[in-house]
Structures are given as C-alpha cells and as structure tokens.
CHARMM-style PDB file with segment names, atoms N, HN, CA, C and O in Angstrom:
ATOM      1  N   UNK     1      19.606  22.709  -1.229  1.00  0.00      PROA
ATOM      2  CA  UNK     1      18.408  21.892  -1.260  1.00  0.00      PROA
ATOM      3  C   UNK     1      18.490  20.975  -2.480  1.00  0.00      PROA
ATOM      4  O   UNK     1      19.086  21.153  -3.542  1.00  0.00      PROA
ATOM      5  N   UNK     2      18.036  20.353  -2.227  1.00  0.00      PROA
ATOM      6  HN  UNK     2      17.552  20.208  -1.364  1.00  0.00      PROA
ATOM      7  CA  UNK     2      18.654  18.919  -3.556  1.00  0.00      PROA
ATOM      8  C   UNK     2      16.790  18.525  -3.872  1.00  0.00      PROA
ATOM      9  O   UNK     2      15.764  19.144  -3.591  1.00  0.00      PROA
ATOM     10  N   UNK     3      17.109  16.901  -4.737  1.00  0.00      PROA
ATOM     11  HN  UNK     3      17.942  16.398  -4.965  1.00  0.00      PROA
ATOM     12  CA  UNK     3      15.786  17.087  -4.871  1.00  0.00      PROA
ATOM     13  C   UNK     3      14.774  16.270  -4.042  1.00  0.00      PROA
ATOM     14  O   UNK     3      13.574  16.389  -4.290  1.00  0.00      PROA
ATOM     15  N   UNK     4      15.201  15.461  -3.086  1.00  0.00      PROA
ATOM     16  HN  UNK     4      16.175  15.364  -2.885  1.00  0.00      PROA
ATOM     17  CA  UNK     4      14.473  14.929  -2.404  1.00  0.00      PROA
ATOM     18  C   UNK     4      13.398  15.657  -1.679  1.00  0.00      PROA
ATOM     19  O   UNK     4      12.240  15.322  -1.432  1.00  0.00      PROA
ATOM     20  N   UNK     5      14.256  17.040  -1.322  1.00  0.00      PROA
ATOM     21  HN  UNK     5      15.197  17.313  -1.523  1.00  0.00      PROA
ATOM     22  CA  UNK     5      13.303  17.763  -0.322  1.00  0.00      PROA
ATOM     23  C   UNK     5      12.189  18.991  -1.304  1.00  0.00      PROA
ATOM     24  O   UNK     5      11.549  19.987  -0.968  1.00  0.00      PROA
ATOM     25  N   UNK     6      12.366  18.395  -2.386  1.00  0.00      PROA
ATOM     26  HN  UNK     6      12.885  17.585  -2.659  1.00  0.00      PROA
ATOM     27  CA  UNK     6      10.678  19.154  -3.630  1.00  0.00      PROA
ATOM     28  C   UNK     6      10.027  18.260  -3.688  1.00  0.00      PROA
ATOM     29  O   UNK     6       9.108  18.301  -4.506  1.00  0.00      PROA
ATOM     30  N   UNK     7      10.219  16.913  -2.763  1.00  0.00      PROA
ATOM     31  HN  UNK     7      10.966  16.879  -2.098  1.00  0.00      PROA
ATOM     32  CA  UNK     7       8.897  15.732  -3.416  1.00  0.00      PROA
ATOM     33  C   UNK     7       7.749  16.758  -1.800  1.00  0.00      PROA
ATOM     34  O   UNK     7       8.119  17.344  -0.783  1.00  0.00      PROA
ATOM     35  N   UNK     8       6.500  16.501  -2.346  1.00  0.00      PROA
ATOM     36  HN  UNK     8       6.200  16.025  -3.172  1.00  0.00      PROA
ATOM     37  CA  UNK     8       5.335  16.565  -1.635  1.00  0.00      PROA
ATOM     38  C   UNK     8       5.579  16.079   0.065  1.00  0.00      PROA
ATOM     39  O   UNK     8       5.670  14.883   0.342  1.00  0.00      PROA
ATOM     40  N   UNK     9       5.668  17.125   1.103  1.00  0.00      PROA
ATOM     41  HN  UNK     9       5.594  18.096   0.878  1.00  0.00      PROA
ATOM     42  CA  UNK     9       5.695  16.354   2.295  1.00  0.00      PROA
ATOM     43  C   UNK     9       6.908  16.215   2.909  1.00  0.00      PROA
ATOM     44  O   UNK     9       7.103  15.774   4.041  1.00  0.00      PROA
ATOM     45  N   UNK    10       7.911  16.705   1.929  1.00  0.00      PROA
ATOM     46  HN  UNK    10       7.752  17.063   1.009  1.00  0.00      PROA
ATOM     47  CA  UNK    10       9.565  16.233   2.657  1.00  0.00      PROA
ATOM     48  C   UNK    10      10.257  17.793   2.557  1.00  0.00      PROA
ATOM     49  O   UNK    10      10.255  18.676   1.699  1.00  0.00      PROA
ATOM     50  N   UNK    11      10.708  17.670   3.592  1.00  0.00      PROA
ATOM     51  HN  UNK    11      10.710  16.953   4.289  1.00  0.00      PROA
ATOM     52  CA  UNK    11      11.489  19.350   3.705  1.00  0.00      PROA
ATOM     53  C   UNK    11      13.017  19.073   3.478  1.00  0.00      PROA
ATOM     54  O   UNK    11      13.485  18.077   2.926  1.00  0.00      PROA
ATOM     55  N   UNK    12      13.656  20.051   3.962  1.00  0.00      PROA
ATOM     56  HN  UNK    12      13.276  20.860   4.410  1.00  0.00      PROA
ATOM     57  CA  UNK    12      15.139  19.807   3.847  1.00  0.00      PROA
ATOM     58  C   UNK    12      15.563  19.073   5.192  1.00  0.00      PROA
ATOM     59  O   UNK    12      16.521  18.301   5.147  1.00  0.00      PROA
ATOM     60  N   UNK    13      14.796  19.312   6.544  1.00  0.00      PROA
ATOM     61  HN  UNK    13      14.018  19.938   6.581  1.00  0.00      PROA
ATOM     62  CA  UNK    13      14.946  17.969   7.366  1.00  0.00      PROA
ATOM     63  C   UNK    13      15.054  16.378   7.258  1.00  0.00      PROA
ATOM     64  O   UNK    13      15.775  15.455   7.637  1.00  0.00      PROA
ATOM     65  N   UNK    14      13.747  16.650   6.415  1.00  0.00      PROA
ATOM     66  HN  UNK    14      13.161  17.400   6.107  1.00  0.00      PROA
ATOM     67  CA  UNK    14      13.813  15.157   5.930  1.00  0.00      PROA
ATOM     68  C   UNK    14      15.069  14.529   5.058  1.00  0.00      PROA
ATOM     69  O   UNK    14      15.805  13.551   5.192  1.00  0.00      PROA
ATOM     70  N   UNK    15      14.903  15.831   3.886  1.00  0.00      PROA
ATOM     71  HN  UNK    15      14.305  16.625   3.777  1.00  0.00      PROA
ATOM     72  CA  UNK    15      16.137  15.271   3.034  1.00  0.00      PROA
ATOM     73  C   UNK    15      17.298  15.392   4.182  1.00  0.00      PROA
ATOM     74  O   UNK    15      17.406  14.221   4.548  1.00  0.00      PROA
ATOM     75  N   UNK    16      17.788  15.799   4.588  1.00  0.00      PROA
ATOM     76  HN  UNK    16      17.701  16.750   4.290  1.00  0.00      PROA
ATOM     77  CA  UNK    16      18.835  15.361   5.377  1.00  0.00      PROA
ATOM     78  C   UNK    16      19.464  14.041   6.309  1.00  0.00      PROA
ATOM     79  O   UNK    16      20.584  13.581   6.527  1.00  0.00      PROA
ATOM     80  N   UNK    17      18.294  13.778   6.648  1.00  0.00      PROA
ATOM     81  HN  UNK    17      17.384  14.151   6.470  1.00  0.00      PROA
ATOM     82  CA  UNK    17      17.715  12.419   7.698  1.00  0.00      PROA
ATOM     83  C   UNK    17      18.196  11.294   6.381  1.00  0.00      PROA
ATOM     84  O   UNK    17      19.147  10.538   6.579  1.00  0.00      PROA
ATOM     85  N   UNK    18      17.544  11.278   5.222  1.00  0.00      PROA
ATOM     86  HN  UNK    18      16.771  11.892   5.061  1.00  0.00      PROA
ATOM     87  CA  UNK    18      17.671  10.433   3.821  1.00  0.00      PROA
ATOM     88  C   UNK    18      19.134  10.408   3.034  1.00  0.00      PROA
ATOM     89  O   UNK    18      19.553   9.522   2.290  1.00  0.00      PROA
ATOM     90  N   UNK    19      19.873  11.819   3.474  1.00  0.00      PROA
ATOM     91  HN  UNK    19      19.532  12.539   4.079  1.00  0.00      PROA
ATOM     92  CA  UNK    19      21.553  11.763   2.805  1.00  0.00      PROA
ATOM     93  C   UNK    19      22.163  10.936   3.658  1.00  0.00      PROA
ATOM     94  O   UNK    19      23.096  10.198   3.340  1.00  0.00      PROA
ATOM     95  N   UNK    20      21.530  11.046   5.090  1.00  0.00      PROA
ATOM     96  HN  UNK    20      20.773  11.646   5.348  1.00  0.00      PROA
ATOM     97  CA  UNK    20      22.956  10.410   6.384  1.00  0.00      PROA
ATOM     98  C   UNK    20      22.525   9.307   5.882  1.00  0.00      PROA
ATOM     99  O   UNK    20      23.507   8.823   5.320  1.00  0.00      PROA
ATOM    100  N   UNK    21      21.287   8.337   5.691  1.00  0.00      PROA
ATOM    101  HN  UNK    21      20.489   8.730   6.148  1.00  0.00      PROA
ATOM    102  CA  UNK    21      21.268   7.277   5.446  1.00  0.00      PROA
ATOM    103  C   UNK    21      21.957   6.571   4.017  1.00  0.00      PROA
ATOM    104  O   UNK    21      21.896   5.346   3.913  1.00  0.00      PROA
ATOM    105  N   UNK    22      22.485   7.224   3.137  1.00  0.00      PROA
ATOM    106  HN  UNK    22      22.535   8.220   3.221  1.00  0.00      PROA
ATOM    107  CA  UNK    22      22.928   6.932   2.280  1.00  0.00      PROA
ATOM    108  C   UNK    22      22.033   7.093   0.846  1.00  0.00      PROA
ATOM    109  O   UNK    22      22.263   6.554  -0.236  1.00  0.00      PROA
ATOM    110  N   UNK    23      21.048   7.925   1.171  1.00  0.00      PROA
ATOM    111  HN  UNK    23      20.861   8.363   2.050  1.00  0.00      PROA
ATOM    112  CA  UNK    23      19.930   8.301  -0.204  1.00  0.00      PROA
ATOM    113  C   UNK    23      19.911   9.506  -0.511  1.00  0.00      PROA
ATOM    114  O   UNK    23      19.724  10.379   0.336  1.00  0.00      PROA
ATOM    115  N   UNK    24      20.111   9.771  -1.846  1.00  0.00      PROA
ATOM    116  HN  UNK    24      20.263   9.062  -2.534  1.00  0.00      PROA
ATOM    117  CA  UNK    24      20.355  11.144  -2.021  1.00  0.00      PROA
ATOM    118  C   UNK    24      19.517  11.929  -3.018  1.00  0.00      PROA
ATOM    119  O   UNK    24      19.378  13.153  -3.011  1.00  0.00      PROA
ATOM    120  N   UNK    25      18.830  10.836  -4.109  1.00  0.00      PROA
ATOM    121  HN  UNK    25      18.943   9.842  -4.114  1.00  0.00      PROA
ATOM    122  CA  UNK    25      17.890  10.738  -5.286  1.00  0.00      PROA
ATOM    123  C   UNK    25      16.605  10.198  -4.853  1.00  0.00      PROA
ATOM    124  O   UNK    25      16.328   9.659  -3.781  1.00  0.00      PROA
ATOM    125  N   UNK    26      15.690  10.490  -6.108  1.00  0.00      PROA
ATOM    126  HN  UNK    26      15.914  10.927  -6.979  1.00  0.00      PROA
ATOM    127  CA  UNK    26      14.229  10.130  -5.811  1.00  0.00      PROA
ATOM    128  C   UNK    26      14.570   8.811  -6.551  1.00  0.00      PROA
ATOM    129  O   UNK    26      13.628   8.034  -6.396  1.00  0.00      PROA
ATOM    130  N   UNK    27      15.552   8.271  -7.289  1.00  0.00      PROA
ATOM    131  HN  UNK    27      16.317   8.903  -7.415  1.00  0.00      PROA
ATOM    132  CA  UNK    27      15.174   7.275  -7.961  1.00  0.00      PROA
ATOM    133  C   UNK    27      16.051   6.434  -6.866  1.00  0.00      PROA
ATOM    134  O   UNK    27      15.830   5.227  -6.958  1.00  0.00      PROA
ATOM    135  N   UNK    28      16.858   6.736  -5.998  1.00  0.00      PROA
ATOM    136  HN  UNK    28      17.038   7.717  -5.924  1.00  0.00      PROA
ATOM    137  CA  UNK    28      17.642   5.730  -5.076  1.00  0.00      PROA
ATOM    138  C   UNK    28      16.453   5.104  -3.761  1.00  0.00      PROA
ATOM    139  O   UNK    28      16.396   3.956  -3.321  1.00  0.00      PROA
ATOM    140  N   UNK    29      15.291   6.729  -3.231  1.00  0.00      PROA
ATOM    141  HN  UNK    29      15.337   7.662  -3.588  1.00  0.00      PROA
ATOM    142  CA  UNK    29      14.240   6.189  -2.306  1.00  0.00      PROA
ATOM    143  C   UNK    29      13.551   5.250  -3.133  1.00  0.00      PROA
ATOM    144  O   UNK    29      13.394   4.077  -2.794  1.00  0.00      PROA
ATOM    145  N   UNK    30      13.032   5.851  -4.479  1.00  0.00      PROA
ATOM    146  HN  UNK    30      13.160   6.804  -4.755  1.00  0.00      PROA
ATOM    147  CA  UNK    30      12.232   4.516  -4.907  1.00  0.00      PROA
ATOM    148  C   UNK    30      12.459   3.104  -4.980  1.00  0.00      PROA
ATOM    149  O   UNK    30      11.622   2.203  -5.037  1.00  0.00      PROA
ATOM    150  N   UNK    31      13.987   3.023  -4.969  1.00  0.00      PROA
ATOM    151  HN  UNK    31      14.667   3.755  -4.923  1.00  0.00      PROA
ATOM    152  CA  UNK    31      14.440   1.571  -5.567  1.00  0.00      PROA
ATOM    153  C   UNK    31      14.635   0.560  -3.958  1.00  0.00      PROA
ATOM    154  O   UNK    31      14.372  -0.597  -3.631  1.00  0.00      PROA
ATOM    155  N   UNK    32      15.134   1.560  -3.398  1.00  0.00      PROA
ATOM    156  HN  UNK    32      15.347   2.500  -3.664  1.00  0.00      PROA
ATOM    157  CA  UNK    32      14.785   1.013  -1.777  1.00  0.00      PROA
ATOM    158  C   UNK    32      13.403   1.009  -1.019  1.00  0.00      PROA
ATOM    159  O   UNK    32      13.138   0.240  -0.095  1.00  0.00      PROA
ATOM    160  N   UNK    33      12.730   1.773  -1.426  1.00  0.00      PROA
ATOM    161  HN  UNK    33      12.946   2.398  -2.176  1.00  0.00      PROA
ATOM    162  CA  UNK    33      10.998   1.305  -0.608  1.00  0.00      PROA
ATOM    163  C   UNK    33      10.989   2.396   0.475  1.00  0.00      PROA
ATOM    164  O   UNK    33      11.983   2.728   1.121  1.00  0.00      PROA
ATOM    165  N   UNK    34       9.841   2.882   0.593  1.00  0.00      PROA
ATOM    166  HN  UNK    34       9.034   2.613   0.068  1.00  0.00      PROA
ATOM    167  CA  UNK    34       9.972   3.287   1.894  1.00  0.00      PROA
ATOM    168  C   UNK    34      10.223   3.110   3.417  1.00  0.00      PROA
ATOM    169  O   UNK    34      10.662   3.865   4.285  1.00  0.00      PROA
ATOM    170  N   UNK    35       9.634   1.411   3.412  1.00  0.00      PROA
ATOM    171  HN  UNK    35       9.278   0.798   2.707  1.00  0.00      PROA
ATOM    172  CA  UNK    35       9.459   0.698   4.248  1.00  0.00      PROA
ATOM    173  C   UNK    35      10.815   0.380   5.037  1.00  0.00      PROA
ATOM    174  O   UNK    35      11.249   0.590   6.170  1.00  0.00      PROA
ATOM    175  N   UNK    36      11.281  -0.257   3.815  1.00  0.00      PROA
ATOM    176  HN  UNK    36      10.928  -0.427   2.895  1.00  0.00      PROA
ATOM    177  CA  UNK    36      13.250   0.102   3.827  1.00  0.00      PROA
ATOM    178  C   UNK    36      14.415   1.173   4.507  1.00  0.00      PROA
ATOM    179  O   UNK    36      15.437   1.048   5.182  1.00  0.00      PROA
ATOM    180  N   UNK    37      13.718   2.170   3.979  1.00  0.00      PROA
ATOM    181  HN  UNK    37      12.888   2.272   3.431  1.00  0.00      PROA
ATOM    182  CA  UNK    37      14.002   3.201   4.557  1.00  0.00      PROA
ATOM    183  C   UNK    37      14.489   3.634   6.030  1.00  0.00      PROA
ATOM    184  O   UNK    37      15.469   4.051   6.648  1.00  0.00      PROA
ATOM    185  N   UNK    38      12.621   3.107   6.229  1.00  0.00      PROA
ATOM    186  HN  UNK    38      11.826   2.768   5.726  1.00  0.00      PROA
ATOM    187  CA  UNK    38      12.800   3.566   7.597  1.00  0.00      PROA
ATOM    188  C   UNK    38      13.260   2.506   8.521  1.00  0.00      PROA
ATOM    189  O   UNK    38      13.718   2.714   9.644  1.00  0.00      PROA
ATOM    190  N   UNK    39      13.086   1.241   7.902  1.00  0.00      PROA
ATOM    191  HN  UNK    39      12.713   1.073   6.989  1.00  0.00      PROA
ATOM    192  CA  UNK    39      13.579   0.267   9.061  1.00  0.00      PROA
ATOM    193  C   UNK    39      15.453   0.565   9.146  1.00  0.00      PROA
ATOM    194  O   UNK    39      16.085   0.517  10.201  1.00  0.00      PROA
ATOM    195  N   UNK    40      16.086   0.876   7.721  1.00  0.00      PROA
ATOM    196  HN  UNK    40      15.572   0.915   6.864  1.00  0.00      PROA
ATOM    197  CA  UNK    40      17.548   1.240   8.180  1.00  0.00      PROA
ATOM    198  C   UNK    40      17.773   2.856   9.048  1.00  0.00      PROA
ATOM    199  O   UNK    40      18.790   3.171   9.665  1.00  0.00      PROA
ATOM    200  N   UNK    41      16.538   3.702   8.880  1.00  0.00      PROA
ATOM    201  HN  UNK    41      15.711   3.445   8.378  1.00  0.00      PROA
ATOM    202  CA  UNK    41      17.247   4.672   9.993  1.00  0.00      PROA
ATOM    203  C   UNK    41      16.655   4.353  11.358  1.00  0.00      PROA
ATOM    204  O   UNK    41      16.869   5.168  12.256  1.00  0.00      PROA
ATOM    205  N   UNK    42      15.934   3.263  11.625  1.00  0.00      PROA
ATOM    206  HN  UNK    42      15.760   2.601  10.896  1.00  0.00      PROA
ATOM    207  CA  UNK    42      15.814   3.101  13.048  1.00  0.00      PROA
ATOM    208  C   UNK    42      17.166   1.862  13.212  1.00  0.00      PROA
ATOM    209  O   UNK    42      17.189   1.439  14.368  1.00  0.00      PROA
ATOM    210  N   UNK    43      17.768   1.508  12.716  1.00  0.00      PROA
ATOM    211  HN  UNK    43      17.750   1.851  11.777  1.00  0.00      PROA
ATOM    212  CA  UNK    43      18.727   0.665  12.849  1.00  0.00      PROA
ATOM    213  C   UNK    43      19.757   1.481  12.951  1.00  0.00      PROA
ATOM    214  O   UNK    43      20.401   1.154  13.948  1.00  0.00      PROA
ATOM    215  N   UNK    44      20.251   2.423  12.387  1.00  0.00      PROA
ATOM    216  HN  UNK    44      19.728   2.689  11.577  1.00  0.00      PROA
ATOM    217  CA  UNK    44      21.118   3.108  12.219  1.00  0.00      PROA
ATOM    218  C   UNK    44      21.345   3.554  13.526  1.00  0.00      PROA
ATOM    219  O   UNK    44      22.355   3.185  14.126  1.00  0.00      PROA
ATOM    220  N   UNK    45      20.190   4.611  14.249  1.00  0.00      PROA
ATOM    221  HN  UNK    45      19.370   4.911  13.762  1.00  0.00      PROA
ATOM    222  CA  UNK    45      20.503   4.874  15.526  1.00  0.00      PROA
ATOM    223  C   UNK    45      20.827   6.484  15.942  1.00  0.00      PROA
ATOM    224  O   UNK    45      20.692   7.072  17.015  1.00  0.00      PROA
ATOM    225  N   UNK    46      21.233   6.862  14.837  1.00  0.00      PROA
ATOM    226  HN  UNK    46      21.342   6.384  13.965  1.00  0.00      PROA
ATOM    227  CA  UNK    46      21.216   8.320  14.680  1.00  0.00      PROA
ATOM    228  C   UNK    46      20.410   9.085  15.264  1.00  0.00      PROA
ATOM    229  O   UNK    46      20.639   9.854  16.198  1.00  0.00      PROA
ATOM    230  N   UNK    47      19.260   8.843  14.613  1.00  0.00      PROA
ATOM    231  HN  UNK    47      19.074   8.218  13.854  1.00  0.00      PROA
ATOM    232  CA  UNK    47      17.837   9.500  14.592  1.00  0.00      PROA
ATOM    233  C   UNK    47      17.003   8.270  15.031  1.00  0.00      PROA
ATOM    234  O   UNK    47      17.462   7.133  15.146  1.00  0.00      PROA
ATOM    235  N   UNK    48      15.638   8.664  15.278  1.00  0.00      PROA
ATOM    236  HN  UNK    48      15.266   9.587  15.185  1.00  0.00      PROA
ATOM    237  CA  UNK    48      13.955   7.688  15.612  1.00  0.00      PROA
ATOM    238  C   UNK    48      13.085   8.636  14.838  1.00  0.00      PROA
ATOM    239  O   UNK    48      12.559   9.705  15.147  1.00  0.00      PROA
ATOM    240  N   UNK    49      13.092   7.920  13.737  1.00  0.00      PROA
ATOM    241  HN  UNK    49      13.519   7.052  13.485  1.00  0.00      PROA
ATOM    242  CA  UNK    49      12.307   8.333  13.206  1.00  0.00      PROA
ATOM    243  C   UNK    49      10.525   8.509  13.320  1.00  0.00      PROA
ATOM    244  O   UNK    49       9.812   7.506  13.336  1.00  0.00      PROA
ATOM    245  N   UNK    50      10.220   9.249  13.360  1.00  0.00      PROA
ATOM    246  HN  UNK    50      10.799  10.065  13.347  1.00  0.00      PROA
ATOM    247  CA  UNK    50       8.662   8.600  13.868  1.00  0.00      PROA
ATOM    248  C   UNK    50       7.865   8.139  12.805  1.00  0.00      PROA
ATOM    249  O   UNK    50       8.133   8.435  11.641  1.00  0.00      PROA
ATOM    250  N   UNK    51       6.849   7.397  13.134  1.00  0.00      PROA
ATOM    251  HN  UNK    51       6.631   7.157  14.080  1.00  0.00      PROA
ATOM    252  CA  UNK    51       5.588   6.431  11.632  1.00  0.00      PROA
ATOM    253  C   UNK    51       5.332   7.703  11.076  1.00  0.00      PROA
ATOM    254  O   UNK    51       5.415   7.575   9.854  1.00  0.00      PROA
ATOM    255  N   UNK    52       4.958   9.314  11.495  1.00  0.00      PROA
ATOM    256  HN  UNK    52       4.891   9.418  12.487  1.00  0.00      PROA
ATOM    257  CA  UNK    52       4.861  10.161  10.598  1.00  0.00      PROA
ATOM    258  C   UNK    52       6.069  10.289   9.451  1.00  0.00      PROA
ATOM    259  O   UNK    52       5.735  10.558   8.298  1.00  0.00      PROA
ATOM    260  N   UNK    53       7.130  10.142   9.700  1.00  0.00      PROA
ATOM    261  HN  UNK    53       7.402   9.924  10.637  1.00  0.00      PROA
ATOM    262  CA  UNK    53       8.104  10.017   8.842  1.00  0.00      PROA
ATOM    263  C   UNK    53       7.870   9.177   7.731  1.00  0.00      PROA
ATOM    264  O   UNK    53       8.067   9.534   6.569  1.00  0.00      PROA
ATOM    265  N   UNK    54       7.401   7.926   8.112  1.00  0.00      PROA
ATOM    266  HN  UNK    54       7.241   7.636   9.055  1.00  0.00      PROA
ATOM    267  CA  UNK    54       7.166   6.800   7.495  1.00  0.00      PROA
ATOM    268  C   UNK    54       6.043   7.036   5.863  1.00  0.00      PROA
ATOM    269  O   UNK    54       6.219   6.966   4.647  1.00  0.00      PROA
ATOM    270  N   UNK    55       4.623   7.408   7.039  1.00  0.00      PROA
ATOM    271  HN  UNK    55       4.480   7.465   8.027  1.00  0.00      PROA
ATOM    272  CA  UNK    55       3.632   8.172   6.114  1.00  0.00      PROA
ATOM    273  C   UNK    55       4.424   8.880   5.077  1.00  0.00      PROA
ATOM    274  O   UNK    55       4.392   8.661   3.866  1.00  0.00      PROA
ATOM    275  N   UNK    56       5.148   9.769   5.719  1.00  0.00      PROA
ATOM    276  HN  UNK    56       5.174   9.947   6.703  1.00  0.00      PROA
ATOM    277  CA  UNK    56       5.532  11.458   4.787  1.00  0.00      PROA
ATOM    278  C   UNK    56       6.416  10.414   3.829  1.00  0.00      PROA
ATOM    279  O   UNK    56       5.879  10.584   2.735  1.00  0.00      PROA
ATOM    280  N   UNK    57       7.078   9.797   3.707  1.00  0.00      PROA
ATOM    281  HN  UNK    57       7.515   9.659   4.596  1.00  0.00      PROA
ATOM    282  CA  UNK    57       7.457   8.966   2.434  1.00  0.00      PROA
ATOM    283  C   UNK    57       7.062   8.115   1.279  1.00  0.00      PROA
ATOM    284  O   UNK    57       7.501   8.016   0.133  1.00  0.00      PROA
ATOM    285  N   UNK    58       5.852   7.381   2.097  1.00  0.00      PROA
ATOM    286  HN  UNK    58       5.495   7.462   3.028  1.00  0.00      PROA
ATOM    287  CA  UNK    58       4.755   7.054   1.342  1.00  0.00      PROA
ATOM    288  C   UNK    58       4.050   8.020   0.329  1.00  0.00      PROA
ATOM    289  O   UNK    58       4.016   7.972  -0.901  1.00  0.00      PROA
ATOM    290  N   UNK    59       3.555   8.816   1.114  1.00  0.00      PROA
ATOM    291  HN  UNK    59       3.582   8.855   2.113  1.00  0.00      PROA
ATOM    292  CA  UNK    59       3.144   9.822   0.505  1.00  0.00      PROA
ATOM    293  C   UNK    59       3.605  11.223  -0.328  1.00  0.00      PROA
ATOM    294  O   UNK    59       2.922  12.084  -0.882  1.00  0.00      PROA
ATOM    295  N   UNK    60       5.114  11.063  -0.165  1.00  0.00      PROA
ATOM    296  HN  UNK    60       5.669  10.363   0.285  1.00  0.00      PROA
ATOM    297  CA  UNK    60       6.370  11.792  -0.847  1.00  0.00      PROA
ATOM    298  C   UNK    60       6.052  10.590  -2.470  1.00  0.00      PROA
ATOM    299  O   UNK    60       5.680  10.981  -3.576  1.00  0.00      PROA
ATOM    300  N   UNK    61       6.286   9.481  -2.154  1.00  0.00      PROA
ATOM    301  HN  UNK    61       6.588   9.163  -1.255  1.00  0.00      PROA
ATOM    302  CA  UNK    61       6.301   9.015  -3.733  1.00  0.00      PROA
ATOM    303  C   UNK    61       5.393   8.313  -4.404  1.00  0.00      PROA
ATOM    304  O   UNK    61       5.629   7.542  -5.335  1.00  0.00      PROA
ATOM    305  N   UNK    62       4.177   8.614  -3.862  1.00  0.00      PROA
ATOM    306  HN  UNK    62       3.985   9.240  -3.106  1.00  0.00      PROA
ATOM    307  CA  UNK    62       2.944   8.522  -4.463  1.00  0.00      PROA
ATOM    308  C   UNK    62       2.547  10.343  -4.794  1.00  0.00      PROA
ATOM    309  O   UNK    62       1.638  10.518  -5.606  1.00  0.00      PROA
ATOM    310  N   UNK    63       3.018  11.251  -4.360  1.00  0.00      PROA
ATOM    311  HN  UNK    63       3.756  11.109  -3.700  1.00  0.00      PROA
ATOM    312  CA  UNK    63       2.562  11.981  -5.110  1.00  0.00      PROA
ATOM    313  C   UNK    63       1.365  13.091  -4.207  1.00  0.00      PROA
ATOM    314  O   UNK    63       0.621  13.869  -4.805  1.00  0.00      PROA
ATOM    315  N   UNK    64       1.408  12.916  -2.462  1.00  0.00      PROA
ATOM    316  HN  UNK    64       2.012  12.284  -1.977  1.00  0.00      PROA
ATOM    317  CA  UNK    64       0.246  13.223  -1.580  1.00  0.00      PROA
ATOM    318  C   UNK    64       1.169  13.557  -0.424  1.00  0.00      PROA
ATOM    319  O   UNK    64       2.158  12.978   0.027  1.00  0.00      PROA
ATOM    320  N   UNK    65       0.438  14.848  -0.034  1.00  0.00      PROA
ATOM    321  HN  UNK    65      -0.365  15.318  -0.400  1.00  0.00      PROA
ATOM    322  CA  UNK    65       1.241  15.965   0.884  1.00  0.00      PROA
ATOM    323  C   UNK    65       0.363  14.759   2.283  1.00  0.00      PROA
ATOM    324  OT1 UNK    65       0.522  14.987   3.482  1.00  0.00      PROA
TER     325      UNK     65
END
C-alpha cells in the first residue's frame, strides 16, 4: 500500500487505477489535477472510470471522505 491509497476516500483500488496511469505520489496527483486525471484514464481505455471516481479525488485532495 503506498501513499496514495491513505488520502481520505481512495483505497488500494484506486491507488492502483492512479499507478497504471503513471501517478504514484500525492504530490504527482496534485501537480496533474484531478480533472486531468481522469480525462487520461478514460483515454487510456483500460478502465471507465466513473464521476464517483472523479468526486473521490477531489475530495482525496481537499481533505473530504
């Protein structure tokens, strides 16, 4: 378990979903956005992420389960 998946809201699913994409740090999600995020793992193709995903990141780095 690394540390993405101790922010508020993100499990080790999530963090996993965030390594394939190439994020592995809280300071690498921050510097990319959340928004960012998710538009490269629906591009990616891997995964579909759903807007709850989206939320749960928002709210992963603001600090709200």
């Amino acid at each position: 378990m690394g540390e993405l998946s101790k922010l508020k809201g993100l499990g080790p699913k999530s963090e996993q979903c965030l390594n394939g994409a190439g994020i592995h740090t809280v300071a690498e999600l921050k510097a990319i956005g959340p928004i960012e995020v998710f538009v490269r793992l629906c591009n990616e193709g891997r995964i579909k992420p759903s807007l709850n995903f989206l939320y749960a990141l928002v709210g992963a780095l603001e600090g709200r389960s």
